[in-house]
C-alpha positions in Angstrom: 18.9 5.1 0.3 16.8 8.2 0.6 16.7 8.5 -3.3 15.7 5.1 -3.6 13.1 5.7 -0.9 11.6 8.5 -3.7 11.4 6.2 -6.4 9.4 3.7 -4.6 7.2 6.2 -3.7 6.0 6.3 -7.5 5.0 3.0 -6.9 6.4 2.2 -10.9 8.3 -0.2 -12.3 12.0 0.7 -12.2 15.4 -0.9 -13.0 18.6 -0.2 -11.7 21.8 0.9 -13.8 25.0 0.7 -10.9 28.4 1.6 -11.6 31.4 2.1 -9.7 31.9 1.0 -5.8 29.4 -1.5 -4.6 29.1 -1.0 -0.9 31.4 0.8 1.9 31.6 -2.6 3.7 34.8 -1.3 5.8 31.4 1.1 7.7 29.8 -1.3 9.8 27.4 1.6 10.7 26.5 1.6 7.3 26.1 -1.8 6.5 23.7 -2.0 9.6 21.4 0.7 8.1 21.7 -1.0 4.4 20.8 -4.3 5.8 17.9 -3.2 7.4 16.6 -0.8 5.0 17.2 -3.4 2.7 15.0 -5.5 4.7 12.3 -3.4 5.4 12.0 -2.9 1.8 12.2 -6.1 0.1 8.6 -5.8 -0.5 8.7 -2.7 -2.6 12.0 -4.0 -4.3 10.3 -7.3 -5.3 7.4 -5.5 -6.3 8.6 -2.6 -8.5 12.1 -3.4 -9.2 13.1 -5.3 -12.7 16.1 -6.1 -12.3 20.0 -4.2 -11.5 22.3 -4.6 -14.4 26.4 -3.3 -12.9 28.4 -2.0 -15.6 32.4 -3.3 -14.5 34.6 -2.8 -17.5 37.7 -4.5 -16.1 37.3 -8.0 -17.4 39.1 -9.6 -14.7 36.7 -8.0 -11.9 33.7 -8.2 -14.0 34.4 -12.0 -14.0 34.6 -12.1 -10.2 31.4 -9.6 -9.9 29.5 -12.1 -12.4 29.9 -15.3 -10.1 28.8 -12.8 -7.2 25.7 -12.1 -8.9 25.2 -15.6 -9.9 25.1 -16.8 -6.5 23.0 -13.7 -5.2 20.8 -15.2 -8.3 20.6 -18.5 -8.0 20.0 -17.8 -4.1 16.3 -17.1 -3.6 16.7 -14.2 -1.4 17.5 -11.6 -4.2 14.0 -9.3 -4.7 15.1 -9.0 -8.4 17.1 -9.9 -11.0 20.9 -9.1 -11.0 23.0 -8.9 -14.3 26.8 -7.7 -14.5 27.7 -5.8 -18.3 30.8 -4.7 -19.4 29.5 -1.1 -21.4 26.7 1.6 -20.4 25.3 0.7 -23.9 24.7 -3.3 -22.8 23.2 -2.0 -19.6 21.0 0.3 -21.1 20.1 -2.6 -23.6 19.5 -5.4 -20.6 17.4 -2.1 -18.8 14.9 -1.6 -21.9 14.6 -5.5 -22.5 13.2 -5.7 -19.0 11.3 -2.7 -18.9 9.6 -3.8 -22.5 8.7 -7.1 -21.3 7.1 -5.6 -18.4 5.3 -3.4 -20.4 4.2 -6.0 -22.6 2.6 -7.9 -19.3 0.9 -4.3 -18.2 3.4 -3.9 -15.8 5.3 -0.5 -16.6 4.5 2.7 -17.3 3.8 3.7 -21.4 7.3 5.7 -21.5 10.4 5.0 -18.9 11.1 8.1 -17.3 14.6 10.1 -18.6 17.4 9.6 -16.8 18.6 13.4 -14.5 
């Protein structure tokens, strides 16, 4: 949370590449501090967040991640886009998509900033 903290601090539109575990849910001390972080910082999401694209290579699990994201979709309480891939490369594709059309509309910086 702390390193997303920093990139909202650059106040610039961002998206998301996740892979691996989604959330310790079994740490209800965590999950309290996620949901209210998350909370607290909708605002910041919804403003400079494009989207979150999940890379999940197992079919089978991607399948049951896609309806998740769907319904966190379709919902109305999602700040931004959500998008499940099967390969880096189709995240990486759905990430530049977003961050063109934002640059198109003036929204995003001239050059995304290099992955560390």
């Amino acid at each position: 949370m702390a390193q997303l903290q920093a990139v909202y601090a650059r106040a610039e539109p961002y998206v998301l590449l996740l892979q691996g575990a989604q959330l310790p849910r079994q740490s209800a001390h965590f999950m309290a501090a996620y949901t209210r972080w998350s909370r607290d910082s909708f605002a910041l999401q919804q403003r400079d967040c494009l989207g979150a694209v999940r890379v999940v290579e197992d079919p089978v699990a991607r399948g049951e991640y896609a309806r998740q994201a769907d319904g966190w979709n379709a919902s109305g309480q999602a700040a931004y886009p959500y998008r499940i891939v099967a390969t880096h490369a189709e995240a990486l594709a759905q990430a530049q998509a977003w961050l063109a059309a934002a640059q198109a509309t003036g929204a995003a910086p001239a050059e995304p900033v290099p992955e560390r």
